[in-house]
N, C-alpha and C positions, 0 to 999 in steps of 0.2 A: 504494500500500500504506500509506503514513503519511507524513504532511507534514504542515509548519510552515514557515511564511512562505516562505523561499527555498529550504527546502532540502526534498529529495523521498526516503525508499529507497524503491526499487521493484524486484522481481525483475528478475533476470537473465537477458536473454535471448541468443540465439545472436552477435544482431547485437555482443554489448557482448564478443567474443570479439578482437577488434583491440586494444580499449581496453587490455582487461587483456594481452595481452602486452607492450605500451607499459609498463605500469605496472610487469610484472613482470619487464622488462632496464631499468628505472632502478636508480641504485646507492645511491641516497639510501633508495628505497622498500624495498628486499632489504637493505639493514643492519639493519630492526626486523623485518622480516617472512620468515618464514623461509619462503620459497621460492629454489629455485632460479634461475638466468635461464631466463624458457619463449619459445616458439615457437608456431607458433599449433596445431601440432597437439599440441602437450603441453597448450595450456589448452583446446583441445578433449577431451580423451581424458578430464581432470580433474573438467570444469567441465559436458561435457556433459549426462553422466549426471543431473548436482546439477541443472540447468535441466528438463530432460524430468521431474522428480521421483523418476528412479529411486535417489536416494539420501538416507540421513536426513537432510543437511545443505542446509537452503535458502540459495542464494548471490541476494545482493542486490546495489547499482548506488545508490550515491549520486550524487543529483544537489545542483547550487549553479547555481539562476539558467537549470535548466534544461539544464546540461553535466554530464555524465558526469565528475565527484571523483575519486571510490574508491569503496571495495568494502565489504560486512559481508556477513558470513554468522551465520545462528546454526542450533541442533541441540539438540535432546532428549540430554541425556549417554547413552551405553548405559552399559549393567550395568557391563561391564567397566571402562570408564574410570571409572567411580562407585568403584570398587575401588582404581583406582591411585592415585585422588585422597583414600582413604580415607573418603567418603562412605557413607550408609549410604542406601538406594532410596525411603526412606518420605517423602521430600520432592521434587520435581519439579523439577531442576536445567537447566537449559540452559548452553551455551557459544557464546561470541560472537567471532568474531576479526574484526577489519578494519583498516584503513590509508587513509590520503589520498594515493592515488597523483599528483595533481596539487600538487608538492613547495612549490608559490609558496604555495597557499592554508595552510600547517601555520603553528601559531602563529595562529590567527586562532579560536579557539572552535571551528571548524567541527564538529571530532574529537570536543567534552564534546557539543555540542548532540546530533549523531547516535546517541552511544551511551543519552543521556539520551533520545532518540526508541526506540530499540529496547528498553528494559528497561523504559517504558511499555508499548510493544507486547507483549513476552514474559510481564510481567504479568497482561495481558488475557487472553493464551494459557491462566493458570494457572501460570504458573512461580513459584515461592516464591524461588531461589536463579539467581544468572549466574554463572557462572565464565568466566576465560581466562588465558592462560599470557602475560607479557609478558616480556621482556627486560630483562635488569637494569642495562643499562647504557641504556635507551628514557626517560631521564628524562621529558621532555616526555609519555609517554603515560602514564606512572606518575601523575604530577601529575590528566591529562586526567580517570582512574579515581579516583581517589583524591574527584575533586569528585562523582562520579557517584554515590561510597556506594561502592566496591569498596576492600576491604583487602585486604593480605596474610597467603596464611593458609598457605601450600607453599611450601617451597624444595626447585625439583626438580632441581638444578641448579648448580651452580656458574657458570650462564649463566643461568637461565628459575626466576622466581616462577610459583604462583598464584594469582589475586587474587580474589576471591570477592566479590559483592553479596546482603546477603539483602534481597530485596525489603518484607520486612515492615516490614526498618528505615530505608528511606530512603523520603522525601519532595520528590518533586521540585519546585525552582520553577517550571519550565517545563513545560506539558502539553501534553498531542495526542493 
C-alpha cells in the first residue's frame, strides 16, 4: 500500500489477528492506547469486519525490515463525529489512530516516519484535514505529531486532546 525504504503499511489481514492480540495484552502499549486487554476473538469480532471492508475504518499492519511493528488505521470522519468535534462537513477530514506495539523499537523515528507516510497517503485520497485524539499524558506521541504539522485544537477531556493537521499547511520533508 505505501513504502519507504524499510518501512511498509499495508492492510490488515486475518492472519495479523495473533499479532495484535500480542500487542493489545502489553501494558506499555494499553497505557497510550485505549483499548482494552483483547483475546483473539475480541480482535476478531472488532477487526474482522474493518479487514473484509465491511466497515468505514481501514485497519493497516506496519511493517520494519519486513516484521509486523504496529498498527494504523485511518477513516473518512462521519457527520456525527464532524459535530462533536465541532467541524463543519465542507472540508474532507479523516482520522488516524495507531501505536508501535513492538515497545523496543519506540523512541527511534519509526512513529513521525509512518504517520508522515499516511497523511501523504490521505492527501492523495483528497483529505484536506487528519485528526486524532491522543492522550495527555503520551508525551512522546504529542512530540511525534507535533513534527508531522498536527496541533492542538480540542480538549475533550481532562485525559484526551485533539490534535488536528491541515494538510494545506504542512510540507513534508520526507515523501512517498
Amino acid at each position: 500500500m505505501i513504502e519507504k525504504d524499510n518501512l511498509l503499511i499495508r492492510c490488515m489481514n486475518r492472519n495479523d489477528f495473533e499479532v495484535m492480540v500480542k500487542w493489545l495484552n502489553d501494558q506499555k502499549v494499553l497505557e497510550f492506547y485505549d483499548e482494552p486487554p483483547s483475546n483473539l476473538e475480541m480482535v476478531k469480532e472488532k477487526y474482522g469486519p474493518r479487514t473484509e471492508g465491511k466497515h468505514y475504518v481501514t485497519p493497516c499492519i506496519v511493517e520494519y525490515k519486513n516484521q509486523p511493528i504496529g498498527y494504523i488505521q485511518y477513516y473518512e470522519i462521519q457527520e456525527a463525529e464532524l459535530k462533536i468535534y465541532g467541524f463543519t462537513s465542507n472540508q474532507k477530514y479523516y482520522g488516524i489512530d495507531q501505536f508501535i506495539g513492538e515497545t523496543k523499537l519506540w523512541g527511534m523515528g519509526i512513529g513521525t516516519t509512518m504517520i508522515i507516510m499516511m497523511l501523504n497517503f490521505l492527501r492523495r485520497k483528497g483529505a484536506s484535514r487528519v485528526v486524532l485524539e491522543v492522550s495527555k499524558h503520551n508525551i512522546r506521541a504529542i512530540k511525534s505529531y507535533e513534527k508531522c504539522g498536527f496541533k492542538k485544537t480540542i480538549e475533550m477531556n481532562n485525559k484526551t486532546n485533539v490534535m488536528e493537521c491541515n494538510l494545506s499547511d504542512v510540507h513534508f520533508n520526507q515523501s512517498c
